[in-house]
C-alpha positions as CSV (number, residue, x, y, z in Angstrom):
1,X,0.0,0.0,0.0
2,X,3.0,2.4,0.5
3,X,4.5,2.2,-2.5
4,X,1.0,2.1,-4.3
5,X,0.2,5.9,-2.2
6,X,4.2,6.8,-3.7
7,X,3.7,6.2,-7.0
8,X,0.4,8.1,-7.3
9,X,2.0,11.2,-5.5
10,X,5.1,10.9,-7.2
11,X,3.3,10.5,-10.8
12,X,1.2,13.4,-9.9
13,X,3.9,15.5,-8.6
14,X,6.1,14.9,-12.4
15,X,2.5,15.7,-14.4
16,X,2.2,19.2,-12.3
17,X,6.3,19.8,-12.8
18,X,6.9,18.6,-16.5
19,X,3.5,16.9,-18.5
20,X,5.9,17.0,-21.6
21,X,8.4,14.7,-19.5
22,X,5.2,12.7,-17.5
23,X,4.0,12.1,-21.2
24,X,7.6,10.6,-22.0
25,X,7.2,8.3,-18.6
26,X,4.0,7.2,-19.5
27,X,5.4,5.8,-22.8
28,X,8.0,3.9,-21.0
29,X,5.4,2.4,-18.6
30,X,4.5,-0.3,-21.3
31,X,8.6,-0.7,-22.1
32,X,8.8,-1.8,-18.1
33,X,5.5,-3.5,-17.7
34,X,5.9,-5.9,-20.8
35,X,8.9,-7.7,-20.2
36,X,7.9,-8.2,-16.5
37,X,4.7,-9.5,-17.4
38,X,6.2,-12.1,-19.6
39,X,9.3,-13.2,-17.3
40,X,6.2,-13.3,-14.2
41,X,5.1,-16.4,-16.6
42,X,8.1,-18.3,-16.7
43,X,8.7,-17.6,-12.4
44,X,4.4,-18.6,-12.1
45,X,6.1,-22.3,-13.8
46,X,8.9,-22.6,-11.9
47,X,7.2,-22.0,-8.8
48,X,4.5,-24.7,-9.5
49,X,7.3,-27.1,-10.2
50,X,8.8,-26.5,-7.2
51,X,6.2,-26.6,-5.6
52,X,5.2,-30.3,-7.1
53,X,8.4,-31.5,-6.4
54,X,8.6,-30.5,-2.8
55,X,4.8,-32.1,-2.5
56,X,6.4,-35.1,-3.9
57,X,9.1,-35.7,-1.5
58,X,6.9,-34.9,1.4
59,X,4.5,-37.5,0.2
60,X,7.3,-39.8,-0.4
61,X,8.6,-39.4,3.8
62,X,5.4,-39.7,4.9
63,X,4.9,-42.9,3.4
64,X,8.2,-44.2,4.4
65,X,7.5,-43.4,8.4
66,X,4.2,-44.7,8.0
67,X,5.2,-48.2,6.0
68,X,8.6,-48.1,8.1
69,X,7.7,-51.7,9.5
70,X,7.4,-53.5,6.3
71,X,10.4,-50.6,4.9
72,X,12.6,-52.6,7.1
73,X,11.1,-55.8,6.5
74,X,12.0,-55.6,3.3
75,X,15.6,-54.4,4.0
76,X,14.8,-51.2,1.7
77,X,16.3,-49.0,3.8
78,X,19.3,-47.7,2.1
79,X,17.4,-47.7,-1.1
80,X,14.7,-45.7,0.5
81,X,17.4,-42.8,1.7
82,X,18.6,-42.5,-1.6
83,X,14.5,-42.2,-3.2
84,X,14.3,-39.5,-0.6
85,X,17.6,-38.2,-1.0
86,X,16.9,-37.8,-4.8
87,X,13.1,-36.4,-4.8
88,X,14.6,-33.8,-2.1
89,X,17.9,-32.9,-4.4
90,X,15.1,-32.3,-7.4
91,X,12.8,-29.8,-4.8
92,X,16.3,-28.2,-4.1
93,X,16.9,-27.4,-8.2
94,X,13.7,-26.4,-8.5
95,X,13.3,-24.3,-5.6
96,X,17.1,-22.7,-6.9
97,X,15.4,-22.1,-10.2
98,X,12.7,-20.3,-9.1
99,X,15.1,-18.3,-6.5
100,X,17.2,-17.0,-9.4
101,X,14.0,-16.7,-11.8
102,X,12.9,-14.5,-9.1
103,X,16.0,-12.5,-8.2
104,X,16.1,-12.2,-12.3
105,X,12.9,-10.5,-12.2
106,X,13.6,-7.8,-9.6
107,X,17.0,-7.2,-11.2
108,X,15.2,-6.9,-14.8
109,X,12.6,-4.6,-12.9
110,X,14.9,-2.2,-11.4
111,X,17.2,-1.6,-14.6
112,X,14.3,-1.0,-16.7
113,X,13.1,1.3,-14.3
114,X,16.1,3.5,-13.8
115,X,17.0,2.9,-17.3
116,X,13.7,4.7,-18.2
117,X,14.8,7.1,-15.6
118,X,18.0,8.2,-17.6
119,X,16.1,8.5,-20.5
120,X,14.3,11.4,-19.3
121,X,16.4,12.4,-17.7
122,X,18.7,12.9,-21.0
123,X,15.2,14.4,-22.9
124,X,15.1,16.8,-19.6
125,X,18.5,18.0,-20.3
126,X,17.7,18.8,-23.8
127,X,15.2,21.2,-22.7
128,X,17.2,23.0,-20.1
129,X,19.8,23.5,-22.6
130,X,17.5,25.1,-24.8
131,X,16.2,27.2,-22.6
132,X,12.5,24.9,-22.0
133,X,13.2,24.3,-18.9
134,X,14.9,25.1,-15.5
135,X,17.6,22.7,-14.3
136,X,15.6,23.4,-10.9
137,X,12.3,22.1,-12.2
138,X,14.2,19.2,-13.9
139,X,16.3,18.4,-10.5
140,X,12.8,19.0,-9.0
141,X,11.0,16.0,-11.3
142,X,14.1,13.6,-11.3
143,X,13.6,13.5,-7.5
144,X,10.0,12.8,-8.1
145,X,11.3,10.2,-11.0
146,X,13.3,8.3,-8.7
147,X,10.6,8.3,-5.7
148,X,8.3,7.0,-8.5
149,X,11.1,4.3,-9.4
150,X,11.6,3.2,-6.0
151,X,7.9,2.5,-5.6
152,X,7.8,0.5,-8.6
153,X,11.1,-1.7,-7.7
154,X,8.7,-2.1,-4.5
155,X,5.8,-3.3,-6.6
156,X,7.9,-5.7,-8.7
157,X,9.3,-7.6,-5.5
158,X,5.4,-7.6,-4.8
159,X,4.7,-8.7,-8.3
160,X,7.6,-11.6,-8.0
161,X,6.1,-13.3,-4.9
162,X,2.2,-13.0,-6.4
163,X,4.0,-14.8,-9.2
164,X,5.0,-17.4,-7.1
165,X,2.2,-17.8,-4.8
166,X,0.1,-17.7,-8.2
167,X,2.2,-20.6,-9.9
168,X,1.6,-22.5,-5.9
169,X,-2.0,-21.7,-6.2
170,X,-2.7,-23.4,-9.5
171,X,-2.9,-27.0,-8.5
172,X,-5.5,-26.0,-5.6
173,X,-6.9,-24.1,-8.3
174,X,-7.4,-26.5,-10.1
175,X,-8.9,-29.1,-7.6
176,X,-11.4,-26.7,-6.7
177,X,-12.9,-26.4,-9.8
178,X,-13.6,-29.7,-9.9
179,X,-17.3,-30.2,-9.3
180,X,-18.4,-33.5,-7.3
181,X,-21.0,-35.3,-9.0
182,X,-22.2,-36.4,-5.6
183,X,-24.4,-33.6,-3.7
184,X,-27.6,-33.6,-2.0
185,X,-30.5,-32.8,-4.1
186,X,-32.0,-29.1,-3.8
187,X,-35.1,-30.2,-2.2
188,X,-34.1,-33.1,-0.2
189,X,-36.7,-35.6,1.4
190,X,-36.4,-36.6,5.0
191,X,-35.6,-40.1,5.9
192,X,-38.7,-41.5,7.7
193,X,-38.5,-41.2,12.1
194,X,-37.6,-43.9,13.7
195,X,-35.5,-45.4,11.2
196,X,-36.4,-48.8,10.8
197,X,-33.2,-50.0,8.7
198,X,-34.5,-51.2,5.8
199,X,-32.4,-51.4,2.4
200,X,-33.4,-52.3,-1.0
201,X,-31.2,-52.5,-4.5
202,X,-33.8,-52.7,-7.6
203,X,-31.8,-53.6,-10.3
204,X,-28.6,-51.5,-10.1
205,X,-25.5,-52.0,-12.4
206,X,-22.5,-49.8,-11.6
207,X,-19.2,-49.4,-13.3
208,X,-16.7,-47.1,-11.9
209,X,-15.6,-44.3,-13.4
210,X,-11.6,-45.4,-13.8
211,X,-12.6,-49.1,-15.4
212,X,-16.5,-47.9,-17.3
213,X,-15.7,-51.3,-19.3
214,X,-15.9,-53.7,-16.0
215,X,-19.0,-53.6,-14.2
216,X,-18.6,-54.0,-10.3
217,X,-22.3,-54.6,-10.7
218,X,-24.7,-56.0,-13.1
219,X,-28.8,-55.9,-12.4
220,X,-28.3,-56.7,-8.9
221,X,-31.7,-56.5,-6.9
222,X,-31.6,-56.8,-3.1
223,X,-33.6,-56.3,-0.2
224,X,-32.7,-56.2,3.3
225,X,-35.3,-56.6,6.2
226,X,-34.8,-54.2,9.2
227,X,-33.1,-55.6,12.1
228,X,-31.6,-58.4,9.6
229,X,-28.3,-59.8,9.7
230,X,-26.8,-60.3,5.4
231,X,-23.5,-61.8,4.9
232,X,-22.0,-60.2,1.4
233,X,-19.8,-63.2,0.0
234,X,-17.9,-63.6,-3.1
235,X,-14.6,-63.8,-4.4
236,X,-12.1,-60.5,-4.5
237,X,-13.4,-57.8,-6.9
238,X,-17.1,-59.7,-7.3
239,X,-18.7,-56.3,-6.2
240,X,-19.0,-56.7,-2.4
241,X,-17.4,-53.4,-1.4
242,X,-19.5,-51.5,-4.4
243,X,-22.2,-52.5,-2.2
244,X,-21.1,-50.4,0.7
245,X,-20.2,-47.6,-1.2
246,X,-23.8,-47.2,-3.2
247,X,-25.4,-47.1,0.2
248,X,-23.3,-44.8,1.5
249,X,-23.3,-42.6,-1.7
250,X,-19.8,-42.4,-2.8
251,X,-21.4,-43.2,-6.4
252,X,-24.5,-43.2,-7.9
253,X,-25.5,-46.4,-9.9
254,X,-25.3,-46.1,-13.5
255,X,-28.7,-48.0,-13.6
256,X,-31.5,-48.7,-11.1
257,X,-31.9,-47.1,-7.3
258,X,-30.6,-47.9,-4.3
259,X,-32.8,-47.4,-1.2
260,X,-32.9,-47.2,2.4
261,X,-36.3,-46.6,4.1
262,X,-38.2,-46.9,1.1
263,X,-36.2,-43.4,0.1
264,X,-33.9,-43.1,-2.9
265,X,-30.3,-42.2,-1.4
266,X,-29.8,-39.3,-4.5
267,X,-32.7,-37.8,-2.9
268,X,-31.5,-37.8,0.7
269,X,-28.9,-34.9,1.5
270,X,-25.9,-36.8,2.5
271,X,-25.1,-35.8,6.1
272,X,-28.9,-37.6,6.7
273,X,-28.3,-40.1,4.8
274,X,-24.5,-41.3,6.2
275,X,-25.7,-40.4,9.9
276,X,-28.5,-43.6,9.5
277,X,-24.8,-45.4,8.8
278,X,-22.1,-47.2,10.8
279,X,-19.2,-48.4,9.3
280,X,-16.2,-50.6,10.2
281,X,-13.7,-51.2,7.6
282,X,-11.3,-53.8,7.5
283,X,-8.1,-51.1,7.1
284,X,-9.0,-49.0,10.0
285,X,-8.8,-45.5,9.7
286,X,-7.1,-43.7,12.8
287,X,-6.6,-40.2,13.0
288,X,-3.3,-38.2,14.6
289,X,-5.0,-37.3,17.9
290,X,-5.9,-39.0,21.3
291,X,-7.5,-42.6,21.8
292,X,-11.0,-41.0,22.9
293,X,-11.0,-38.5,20.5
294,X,-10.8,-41.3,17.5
295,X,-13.5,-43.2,19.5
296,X,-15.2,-39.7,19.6
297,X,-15.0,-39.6,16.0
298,X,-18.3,-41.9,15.6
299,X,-20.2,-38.6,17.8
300,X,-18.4,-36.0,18.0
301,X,-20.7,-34.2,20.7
302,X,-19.9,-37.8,23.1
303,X,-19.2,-37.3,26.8
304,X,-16.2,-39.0,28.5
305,X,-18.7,-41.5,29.9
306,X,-20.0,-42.3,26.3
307,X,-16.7,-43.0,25.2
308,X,-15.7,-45.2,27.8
309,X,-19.0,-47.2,27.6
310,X,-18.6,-47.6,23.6
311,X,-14.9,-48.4,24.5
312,X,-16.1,-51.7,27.1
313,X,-18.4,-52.8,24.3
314,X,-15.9,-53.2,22.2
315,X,-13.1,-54.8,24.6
316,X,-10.7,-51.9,24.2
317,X,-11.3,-50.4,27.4
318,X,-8.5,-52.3,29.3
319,X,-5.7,-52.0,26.9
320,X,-6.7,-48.4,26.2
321,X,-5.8,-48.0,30.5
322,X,-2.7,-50.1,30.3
323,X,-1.5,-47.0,27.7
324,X,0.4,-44.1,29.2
325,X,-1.8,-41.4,29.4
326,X,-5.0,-43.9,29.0
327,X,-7.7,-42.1,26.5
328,X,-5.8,-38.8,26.2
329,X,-3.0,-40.8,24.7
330,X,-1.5,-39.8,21.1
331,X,-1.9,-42.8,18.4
332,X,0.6,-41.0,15.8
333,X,-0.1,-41.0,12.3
334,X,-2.7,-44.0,11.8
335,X,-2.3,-45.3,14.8
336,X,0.9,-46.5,14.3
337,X,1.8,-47.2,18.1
338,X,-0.9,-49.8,17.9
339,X,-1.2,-53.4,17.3
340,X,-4.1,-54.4,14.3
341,X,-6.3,-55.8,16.7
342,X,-5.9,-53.0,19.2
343,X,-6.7,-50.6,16.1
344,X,-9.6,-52.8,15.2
345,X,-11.5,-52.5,18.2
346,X,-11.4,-48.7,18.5
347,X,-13.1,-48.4,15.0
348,X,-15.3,-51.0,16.7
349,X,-15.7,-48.5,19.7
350,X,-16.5,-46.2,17.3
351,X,-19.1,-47.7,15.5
352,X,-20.9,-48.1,18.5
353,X,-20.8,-44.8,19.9
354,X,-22.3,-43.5,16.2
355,X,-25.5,-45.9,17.5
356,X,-26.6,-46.1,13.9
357,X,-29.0,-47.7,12.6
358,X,-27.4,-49.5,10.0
359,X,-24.1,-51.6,10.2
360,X,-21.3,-52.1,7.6
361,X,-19.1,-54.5,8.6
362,X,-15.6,-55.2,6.6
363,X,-14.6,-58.1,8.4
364,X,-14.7,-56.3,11.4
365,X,-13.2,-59.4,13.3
366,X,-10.1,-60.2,11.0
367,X,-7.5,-58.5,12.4
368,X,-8.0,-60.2,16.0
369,X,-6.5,-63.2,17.5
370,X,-8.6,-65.8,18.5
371,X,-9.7,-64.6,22.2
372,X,-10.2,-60.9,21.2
373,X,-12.4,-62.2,18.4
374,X,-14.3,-63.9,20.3
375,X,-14.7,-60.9,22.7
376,X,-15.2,-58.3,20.0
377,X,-17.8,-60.9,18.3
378,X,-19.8,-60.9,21.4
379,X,-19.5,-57.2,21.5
380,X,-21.5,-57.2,17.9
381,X,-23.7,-59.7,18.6
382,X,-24.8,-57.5,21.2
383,X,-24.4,-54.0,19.0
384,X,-26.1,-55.9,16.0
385,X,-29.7,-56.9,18.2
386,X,-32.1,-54.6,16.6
387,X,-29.9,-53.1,13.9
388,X,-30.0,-54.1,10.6
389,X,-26.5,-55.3,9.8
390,X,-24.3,-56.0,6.5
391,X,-21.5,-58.0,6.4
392,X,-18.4,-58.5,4.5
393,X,-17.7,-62.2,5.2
394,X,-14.5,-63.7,4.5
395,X,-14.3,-66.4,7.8
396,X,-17.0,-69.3,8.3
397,X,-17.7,-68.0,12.3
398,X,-19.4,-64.8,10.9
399,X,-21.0,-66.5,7.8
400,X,-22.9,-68.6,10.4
401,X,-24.6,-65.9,12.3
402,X,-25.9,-64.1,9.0
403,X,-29.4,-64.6,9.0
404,X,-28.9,-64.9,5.4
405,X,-25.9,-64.9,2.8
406,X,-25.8,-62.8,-0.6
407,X,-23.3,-64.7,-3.0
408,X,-21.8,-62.2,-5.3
409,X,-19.7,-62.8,-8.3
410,X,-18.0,-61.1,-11.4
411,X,-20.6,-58.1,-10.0
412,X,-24.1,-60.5,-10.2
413,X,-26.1,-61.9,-7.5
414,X,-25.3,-65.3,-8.3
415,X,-26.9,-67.2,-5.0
416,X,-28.9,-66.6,-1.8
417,X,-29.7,-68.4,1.1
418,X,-28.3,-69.8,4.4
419,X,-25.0,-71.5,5.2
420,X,-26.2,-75.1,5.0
421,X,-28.6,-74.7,2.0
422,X,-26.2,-72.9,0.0
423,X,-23.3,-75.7,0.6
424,X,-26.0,-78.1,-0.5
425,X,-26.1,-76.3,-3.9
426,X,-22.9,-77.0,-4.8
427,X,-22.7,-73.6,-6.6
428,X,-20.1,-70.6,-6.1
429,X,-20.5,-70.4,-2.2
430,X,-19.7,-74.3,-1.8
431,X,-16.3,-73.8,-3.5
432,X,-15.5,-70.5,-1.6
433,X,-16.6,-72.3,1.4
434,X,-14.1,-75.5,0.5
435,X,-11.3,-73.2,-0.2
436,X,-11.3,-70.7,2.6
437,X,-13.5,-71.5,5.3
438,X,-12.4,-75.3,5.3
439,X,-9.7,-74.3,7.9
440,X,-11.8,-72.3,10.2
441,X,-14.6,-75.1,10.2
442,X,-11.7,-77.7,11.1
443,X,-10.7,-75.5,13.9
């Protein structure tokens, strides 16, 4: 703002001393203004690279300290400096780049500034020698000249770091111009009170967007009862998961609707329709913050006591007290400091503070050793009474308490029915069934 109020005094200042010589500055504006214009291009580039390449060696620690068990494992630890070491000697050249791209445009600034300065000052001389003009009134607008000057060497420093922060800016840019394709609708419709649970699929296909030639699901037709228990079975990639993320409206089907109350889900706004949801994935997601404030995550408005109870529901609470600073302890980046299991049963802990009533369960159980399993499974036994619950199966003990089984494959509902009726078929679930549940049935 300084140099902007200088440059306007000073400009007015030369037009009241000299307009013949203000007239000869304001030719030479466009002689500055171009070149800086153009060179502000090539800095707006080199600032975006550097600022990809520093993004990219960030990205590249982060995954290293968070994979650093199976980094070492894997005895990649040498070869993992040097990846590091190389993606941060590219930030450095790029960052040096744009540092002397930078300098180059403040130096190029500055000498076209006082060069332009000279020059009127040499058509100023002309004058006083012929008698035009005072060599007190030029003296006078040279010192308004070079005020003027040093407010536009100001601006161009200005100018060099917009240029920069411009060329940083255009990959955010560029992300938020990207419009979701998933929003609630304008006029929303409410989701009937109580919920009762109730889901329904009526002939939905879905491809997604990355493989449109593969369908994840072809004219698949479901409906679940509320309060009912539906094990989702089927090799990898038979459509299982798409299931999960219809309901929860990370897509919209391609064909057909996808209900839950007897409601369409695209014409639900979203935060209603997640909040009827409670989810447990099989990779749990933890969060850089305290053990109760992950467990808070599933209500975010939970008292201590809430915590606590969701926490001895799902088993955790004793290990979560044998930490060092019990709930208020840090997990570190995705719970690092934590066994699978132990990670596993606060997502649990979480799904049962959210009180939901729906259940989305991605193998919930399958990171536990045998005695937590069966602690945790009671746990959901008891969270699943009265909820209507969906399953992920991949181990024979949870197949058996489904009050019925969905068989998925290549993205069709291909069978349906209970455990033993569906092992008398013969058909897709009897092979998954002799292949991977064989062990846990001998057990």
């Amino acid at each position: 703002m300084r140099n902007i109020l200088l440059l306007a005094g000073a400009a007015v200042m030369m037009a009241v001393t000299s307009p013949k010589l203000s007239l000869a500055v304001l030719i030479a504006i466009p002689v500055i203004m171009l070149p800086l214009v153009a060179y502000g291009r090539s800095v707006r580039a080199l600032s975006r690279q550097a600022q990809d390449t520093l993004a990219q060696a960030s990205a590249y620690a982060s995954e290293s300290l968070a994979q650093v068990r199976v980094l070492q494992a894997f005895t990649h630890e040498e070869a993992a400096a040097r990846r590091f070491g190389e993606a941060v000697e590219r930030s450095f050249l790029a960052a040096n780049a744009r540092a002397k791209a930078r300098a180059g445009l403040t130096a190029i600034a500055i000498f076209l500034t006082f060069a332009s300065v000279v020059g009127v000052l040499w058509y100023g001389a002309q004058d006083v020698l012929s008698g035009a003009m005072t060599g007190g009134r030029l003296s006078q607008f040279v010192l308004y000249a070079v005020l003027a000057a040093s407010a536009v060497g100001g601006l161009s420093e200005v100018w060099g770091e917009v240029a920069q922060c411009m060329g940083a800016a255009e990959r955010l840019s560029e992300l938020l111009q990207v419009q979701s394709k998933i929003k609630s609708p304008r006029h929303p419709k409410a989701l009937p009170e109580p919920p009762r649970g109730e889901i329904a699929f009526h002939d939905v296909s879905f491809a997604y967007p990355l493989r449109p030639e593969t369908s994840a699901l072809d004219r698949v037709s479901i409906k679940v009862a509320p309060g009912e228990r539906v094990a989702l079975v089927g090799p990898s990639g038979a459509g299982k998961t798409t299931i999960f993320a219809l309901l929860l409206r990370f897509y919209d089907p391609d064909r057909g609707t996808v209900e839950v109350d007897g409601i369409a889900v695209n014409e639900v706004a979203l935060a209603d329709l997640r909040a009827r949801f409670a989810l447990v994935p099989q990779e749990t997601a933890l969060f850089a913050d305290t053990v109760a404030a992950n467990i808070a995550y599933g209500a975010r408005d939970a008292t201590m006591t809430e915590i606590e109870t969701a926490a001895r529901a799902a088993f955790a609470h004793d290990f979560i007290m044998a930490l060092p600073q019990g709930y208020d302890t840090p997990l570190g980046e995705g719970g690092v400091t934590l066994s699978a299991g132990q990670r596993q049963r606060i997502a649990i802990a979480r799904a049962v503070l959210r009180n939901a009533p729906i259940l989305l369960l991605d193998e919930a159980t399958s990171a536990l050793d045998a005695e937590s399993e069966t602690l945790v499974q009671k746990a959901l036994d008891k969270i699943m009474d009265g909820r209507t619950t969906l399953v992920i199966a991949h181990r024979l003990a949870t197949v058996m308490r489904a009050d019925r089984i969905l068989v998925f494959d290549r993205g069709r509902l291909v069978e349906e029915g209970t455990h033993q009726s569906l092992i008398g078929r013969g058909g897709v679930y009897a092979r998954l069934a002799e292949l991977q549940f064989a062990p846990d049935a001998a057990e």
